[in-house]
N, C-alpha and C positions, 0 to 999 in steps of 0.2 A: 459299109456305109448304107446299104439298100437295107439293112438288116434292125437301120436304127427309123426307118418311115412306119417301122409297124411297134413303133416301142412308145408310148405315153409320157417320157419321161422327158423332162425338157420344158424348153418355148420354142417357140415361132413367132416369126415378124409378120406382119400382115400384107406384105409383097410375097413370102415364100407362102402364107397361108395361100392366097389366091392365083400363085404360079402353079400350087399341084392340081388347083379348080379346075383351070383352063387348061395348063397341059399335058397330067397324069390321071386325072380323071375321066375326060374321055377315052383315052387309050383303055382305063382299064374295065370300061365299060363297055366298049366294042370286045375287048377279049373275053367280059363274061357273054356276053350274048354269042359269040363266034366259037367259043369253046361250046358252049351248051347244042348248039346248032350241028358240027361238027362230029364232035365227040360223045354228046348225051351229056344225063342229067347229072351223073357223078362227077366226072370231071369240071360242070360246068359250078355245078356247087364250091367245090372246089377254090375255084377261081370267083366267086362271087363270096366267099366266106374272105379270101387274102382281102377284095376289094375293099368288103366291111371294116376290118382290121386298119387297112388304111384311111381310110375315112376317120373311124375311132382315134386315131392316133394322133393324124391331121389338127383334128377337134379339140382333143385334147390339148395338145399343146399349143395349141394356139389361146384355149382357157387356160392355160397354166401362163402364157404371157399379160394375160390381164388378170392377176391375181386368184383365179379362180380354180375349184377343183373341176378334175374332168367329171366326178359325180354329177356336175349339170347337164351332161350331155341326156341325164334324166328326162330334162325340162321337154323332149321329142314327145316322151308321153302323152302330152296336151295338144290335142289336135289343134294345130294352125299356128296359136299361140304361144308356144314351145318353139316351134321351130322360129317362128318370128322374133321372138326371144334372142337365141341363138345366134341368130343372125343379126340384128344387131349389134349385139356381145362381140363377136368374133370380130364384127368392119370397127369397132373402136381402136381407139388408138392404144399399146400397152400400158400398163402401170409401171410404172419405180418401184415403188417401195415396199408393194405390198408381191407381187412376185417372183421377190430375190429367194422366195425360201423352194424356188422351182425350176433355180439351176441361174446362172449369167444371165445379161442381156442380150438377145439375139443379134441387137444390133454393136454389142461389144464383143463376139463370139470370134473368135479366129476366120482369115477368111481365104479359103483354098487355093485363090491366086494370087495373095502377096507373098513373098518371097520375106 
């Protein structure tokens, strides 16, 4: 299951988008900086390349729940307005119709503690 937070493929809801904001993201930005400190720069790359990965991933499917390719995560390019963009994009609410061809709805997705 850890193995599918660095995979693109998919959606996300925009409560799991903003749970890994809040509380997988600082974790794993204290371990890049706490790796790097520790261990050096190898290692610390390392663990700042997985973070990216996750971020990318995050991004994406959370652009694949509003109908969108992850190729927008482009739009970073454009300094300020890109991200601004982005961020917008991502706090909207999903689409229907138009991002069924990017797997179920997230919020029809099976759910780990119903029986």
């Amino acid at each position: 299951m850890l193995v599918r937070e660095f995979l693109t493929a998919g959606r996300i809801g925009r409560a799991g988008f903003w749970l890994r904001h809040l509380l997988a993201l600082p974790v794993a930005l204290f371990l890049c900086i706490g790796t790097e400190q520790l261990l050096g720069r190898g290692p610390g790359l390392v663990v700042s390349l997985l973070t990216t990965l996750f971020l990318v991933s995050t991004w994406g499917r959370r652009l694949h729940d509003r109908g969108r390719s992850a190729w927008w995560l482009l739009a970073v390019a454009i300094p300020v307005a890109g991200a601004l963009l982005l961020f917008i994009e991502c706090g909207l609410r999903g689409s229907r119709s138009e991002a069924e061809r990017f797997g179920p709805s997230p919020s029809l997705a099976p759910d780990y503690v119903t029986v």
